[in-house]
C-alpha positions in Angstrom: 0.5 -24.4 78.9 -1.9 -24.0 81.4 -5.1 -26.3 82.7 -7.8 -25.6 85.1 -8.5 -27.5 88.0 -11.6 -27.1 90.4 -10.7 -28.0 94.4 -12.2 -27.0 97.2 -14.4 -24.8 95.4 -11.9 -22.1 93.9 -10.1 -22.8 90.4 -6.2 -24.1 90.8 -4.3 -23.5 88.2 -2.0 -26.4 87.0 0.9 -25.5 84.7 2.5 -27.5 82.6 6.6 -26.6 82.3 8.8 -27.8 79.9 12.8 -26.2 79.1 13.0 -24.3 76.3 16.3 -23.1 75.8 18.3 -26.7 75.3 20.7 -27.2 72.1 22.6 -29.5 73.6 19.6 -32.6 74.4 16.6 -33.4 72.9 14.0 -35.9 73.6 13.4 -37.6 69.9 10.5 -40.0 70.1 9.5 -41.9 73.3 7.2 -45.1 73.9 6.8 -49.0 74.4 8.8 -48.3 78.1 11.8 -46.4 76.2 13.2 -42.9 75.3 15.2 -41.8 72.2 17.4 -39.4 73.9 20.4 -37.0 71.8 23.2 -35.8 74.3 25.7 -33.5 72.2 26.2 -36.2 69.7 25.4 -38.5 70.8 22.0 -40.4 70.6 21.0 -42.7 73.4 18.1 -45.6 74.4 17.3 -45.6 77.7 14.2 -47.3 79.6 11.2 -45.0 80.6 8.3 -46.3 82.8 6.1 -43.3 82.0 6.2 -44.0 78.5 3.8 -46.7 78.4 2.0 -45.1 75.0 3.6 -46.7 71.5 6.3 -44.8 69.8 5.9 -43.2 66.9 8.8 -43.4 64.9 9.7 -47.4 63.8 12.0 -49.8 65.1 14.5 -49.6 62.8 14.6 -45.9 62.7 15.2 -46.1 66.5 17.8 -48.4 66.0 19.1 -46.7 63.1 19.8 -43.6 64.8 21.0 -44.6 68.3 24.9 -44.6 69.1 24.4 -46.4 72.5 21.7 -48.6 74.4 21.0 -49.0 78.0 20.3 -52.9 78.9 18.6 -54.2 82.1 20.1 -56.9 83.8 18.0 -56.3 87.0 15.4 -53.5 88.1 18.4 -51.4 88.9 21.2 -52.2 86.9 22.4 -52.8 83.5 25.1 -52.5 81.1 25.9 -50.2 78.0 25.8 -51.6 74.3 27.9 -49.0 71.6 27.9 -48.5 68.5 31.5 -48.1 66.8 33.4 -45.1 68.8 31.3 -44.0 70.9 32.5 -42.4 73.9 32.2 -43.6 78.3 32.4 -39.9 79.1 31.5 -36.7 76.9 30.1 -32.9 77.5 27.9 -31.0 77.1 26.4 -27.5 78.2 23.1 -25.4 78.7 23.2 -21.8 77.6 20.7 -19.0 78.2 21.0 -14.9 78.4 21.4 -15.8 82.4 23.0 -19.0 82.4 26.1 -20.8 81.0 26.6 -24.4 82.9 28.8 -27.2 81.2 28.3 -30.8 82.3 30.4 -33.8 82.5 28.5 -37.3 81.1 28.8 -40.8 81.9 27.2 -44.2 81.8 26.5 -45.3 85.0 25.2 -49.0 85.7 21.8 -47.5 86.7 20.9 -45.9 83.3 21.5 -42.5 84.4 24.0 -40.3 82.3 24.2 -37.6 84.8 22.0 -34.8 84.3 18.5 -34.5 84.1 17.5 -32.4 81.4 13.8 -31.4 82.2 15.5 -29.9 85.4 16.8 -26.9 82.5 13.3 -25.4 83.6 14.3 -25.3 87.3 17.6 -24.1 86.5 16.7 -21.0 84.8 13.8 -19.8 87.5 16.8 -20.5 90.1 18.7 -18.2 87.9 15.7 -15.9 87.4 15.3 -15.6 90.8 18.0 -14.8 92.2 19.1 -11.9 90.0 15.2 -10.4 90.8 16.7 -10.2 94.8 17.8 -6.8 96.9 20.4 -9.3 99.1 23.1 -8.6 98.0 24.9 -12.4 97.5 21.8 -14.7 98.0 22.3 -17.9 100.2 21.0 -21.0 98.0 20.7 -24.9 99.3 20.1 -28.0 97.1 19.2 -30.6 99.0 19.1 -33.9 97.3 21.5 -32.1 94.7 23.1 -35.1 92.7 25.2 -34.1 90.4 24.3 -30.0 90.8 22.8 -28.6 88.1 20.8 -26.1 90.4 23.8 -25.9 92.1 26.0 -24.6 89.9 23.0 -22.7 88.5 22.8 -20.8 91.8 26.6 -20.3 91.7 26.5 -19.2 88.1 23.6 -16.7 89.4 25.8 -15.2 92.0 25.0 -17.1 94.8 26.9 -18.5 98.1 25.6 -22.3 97.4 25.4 -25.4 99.9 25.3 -28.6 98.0 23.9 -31.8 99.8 24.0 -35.1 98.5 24.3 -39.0 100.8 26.5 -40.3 97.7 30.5 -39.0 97.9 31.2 -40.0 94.1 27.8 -38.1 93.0 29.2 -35.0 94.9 32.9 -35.3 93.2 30.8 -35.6 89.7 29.2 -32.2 90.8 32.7 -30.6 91.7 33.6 -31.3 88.3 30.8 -29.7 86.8 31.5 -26.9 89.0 35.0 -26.5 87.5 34.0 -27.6 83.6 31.6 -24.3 84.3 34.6 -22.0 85.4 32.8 -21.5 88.6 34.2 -21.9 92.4 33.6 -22.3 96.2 30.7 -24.0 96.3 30.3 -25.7 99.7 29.9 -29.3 99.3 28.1 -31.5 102.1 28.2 -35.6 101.8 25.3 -36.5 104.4 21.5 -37.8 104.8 19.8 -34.7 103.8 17.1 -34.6 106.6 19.9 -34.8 109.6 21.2 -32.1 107.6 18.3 -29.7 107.2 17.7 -30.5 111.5 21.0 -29.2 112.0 20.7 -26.1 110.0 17.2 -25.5 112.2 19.1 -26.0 115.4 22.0 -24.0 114.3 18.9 -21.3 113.2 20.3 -20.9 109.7 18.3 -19.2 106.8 18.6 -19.3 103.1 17.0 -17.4 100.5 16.8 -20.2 98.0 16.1 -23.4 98.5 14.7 -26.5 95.9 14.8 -30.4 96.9 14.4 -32.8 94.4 13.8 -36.1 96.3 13.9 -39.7 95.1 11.3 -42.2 95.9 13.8 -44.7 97.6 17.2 -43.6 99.1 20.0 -44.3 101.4 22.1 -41.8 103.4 26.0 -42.8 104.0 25.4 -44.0 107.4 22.2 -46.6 106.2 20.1 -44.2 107.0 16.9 -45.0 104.8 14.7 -42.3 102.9 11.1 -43.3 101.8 9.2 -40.1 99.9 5.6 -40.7 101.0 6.9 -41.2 104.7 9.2 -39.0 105.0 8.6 -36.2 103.3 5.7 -34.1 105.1 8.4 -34.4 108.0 10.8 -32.7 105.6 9.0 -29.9 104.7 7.8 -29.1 107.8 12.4 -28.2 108.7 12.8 -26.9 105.3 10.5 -23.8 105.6 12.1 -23.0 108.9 15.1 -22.7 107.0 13.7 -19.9 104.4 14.6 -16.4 105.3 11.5 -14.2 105.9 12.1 -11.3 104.3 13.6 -12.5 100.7 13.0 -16.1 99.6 11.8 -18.7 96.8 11.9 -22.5 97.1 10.9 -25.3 94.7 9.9 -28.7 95.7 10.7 -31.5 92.6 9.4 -34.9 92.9 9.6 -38.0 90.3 7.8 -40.7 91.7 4.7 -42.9 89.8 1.7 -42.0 91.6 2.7 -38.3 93.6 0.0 -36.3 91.8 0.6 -32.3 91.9 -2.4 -32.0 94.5 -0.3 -34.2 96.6 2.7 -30.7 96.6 -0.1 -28.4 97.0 -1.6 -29.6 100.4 2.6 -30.6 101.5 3.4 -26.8 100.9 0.2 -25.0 102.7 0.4 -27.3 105.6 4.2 -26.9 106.0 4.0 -23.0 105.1 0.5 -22.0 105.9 1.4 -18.6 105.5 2.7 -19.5 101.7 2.3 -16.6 98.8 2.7 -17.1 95.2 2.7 -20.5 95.2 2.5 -22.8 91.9 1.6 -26.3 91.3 2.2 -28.1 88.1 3.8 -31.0 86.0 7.3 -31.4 84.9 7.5 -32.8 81.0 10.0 -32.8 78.3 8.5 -32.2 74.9 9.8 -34.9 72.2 10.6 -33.9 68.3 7.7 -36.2 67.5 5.1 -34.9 69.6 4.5 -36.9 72.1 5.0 -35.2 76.1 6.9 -37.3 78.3 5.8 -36.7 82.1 8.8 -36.4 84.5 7.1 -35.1 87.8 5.1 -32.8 89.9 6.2 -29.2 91.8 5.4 -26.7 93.9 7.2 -23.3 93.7 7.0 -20.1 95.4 8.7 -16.9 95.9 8.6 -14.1 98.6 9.1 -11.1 96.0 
């Protein structure tokens, strides 16, 4: 789905991008600060911010058809209430003509489960991507990677991969996705993701592929801190020196209230001036009862 936008006296197209190809999640019903979520099985309650409409199906049906619910203690943590069996840890998988990725989830204390499913849609343009290239075994970096979906997207494509995350036990969770996907030799890289990326510039190293997904607030394993808004034109600015110039794509994800799509658009022309291709839009997941839920903005762009 596409919209129209006038800036700067030129039409902008915004798109709106959604996965299509999941059997393995779907987003039931969302509202009153809270999704309806199905993992495998498994149905889930979670809290969403973005969801600040009212839900459409009732209470009880929501409470009716949920096997586990996520409840805040603080603003970041909470604890787990189940329902009979239901499992800590499960699996699941995400299957196209290109792709065939298998993830292992868990409940963590900060309501995530391990994956995020609207990312399906970056997965498969990764994938898309790479098989469209003339070198002959792409280089791909995910910085930001958590538990490497793109990843092991890029390894499943045929690409040599770097994966960079602060967090060592988010890194191990990605290795095991890695090996749950039969897939190997992915290089993994535990540090603060911008003294990363200066390194690679120093060292005068290119990649073909490249997508960061950055949160609004982070740490790196030395205290570094990471704040998106000012840190993040810095970023960009070493990222695109990393991009090799004759064959390359890169995506830039960000989920934070407030970053508007307009916000990517001016972060990738003034970083990349000489950018081509380049797409703007909105990340959503589509839910069974209708409603869109909102999950971020991106910019996207590909040499070929």
């Amino acid at each position: 789905m596409i919209y129209q936008l006038l800036t700067m006296n030129k039409i902008k197209m915004i798109d709106l991008l959604t996965p299509t190809h999941w059997k393995d999640y779907e987003l039931i019903d969302c509202g009153n600060f809270e999704k309806l979520e199905r993992f495998g099985k498994y149905i889930l309650i979670r809290p969403e911010p973005q969801a600040v409409w009212d839900k459409q199906l009732s209470e009880g049906e929501w409470q009716k058809l949920h096997h586990i619910k996520f409840k805040g203690r603080s603003a970041t943590s909470g604890d787990w209430v189940k329902k009979g069996n239901a499992p800590d840890r499960w699996h699941i998988e995400y299957k196209t003509k290109d792709l065939d990725l298998k993830f292992r989830l868990g409940l963590t204390s900060f309501k995530h489960v391990g994956i995020f499913p609207e990312q399906a849609a970056n997965w498969d343009y990764i994938a898309e991507s790479i098989n469209m290239m003339k070198t002959p075994q792409p280089k791909f970096l995910n910085i930001f990677a958590y538990t490497g979906g793109a990843s092991i997207a890029a390894k499943n494509a045929g690409a040599d991969t770097t994966h960079v995350d602060s967090i060592k036990q988010v890194v191990t969770w990605a290795n095991e996705n890695m090996e749950l996907s039969g897939l190997k030799d992915i290089r993994w890289v535990v540090e603060d993701a911008l003294k990363y990326v200066k390194r690679e510039v120093k060292r005068g190293k290119k990649y073909n592929g490249i997508i960061l997904d950055p949160p609004a607030y982070g740490n790196g394993p030395n205290g570094e801190k990471w704040k998106l808004e000012d840190q993040i034109n810095e970023m960009m600015k070493d990222i695109v020196q990393l991009l090799d110039e004759q064959e390359h794509f890169l995506i830039l994800n960000t989920y934070s209230l407030g970053f508007s799509s307009l916000i990517v658009e001016n972060l990738v022309n003034t970083a990349f001036p000489k950018v081509k291709n380049l797409s703007i839009g909105e990340l959503y997941l589509q839910a069974t009862t209708g409603c869109k839920l909102p999950l971020g903005v991106w910019g996207k762009f590909r040499s070929f």
